[in-house]
Phi, psi and omega in degrees: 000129185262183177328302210295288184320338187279284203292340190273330204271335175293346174288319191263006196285124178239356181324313180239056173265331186329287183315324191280319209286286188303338162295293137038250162302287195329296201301314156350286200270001167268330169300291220279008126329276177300347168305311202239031208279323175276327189307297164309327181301303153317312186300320215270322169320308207279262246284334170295330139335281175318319188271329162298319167283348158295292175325333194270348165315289181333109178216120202271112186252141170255000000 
């Protein structure tokens, strides 16, 4: 097998792209977590806010 013949078939090999494809996506999306990281934060407070003053609203009669 010569040089050429080696490298198109190592070019063509798809055996780990699923893994290398998901690995990826994963780091994609842990940058853009720390990237928007106060953000998320504000976000998921402010609702937990909301949803905690709404419960407290909330009153079960018997």
């Amino acid at each position: 097998m010569s040089f050429y013949q080696r490298l198109k078939s190592i070019w063509k090999d798809e055996s780990a792209q699923g893994s290398l494809e998901l690995i990826l996506i994963l780091i994609a999306l842990v940058s853009v977590a720390l990237i928007f990281k106060d953000r998320i934060k504000e976000f998921v407070s402010g609702n937990l806010d909301k949803l905690g003053g709404g419960l407290q609203q909330f009153n079960v009669e018997k």
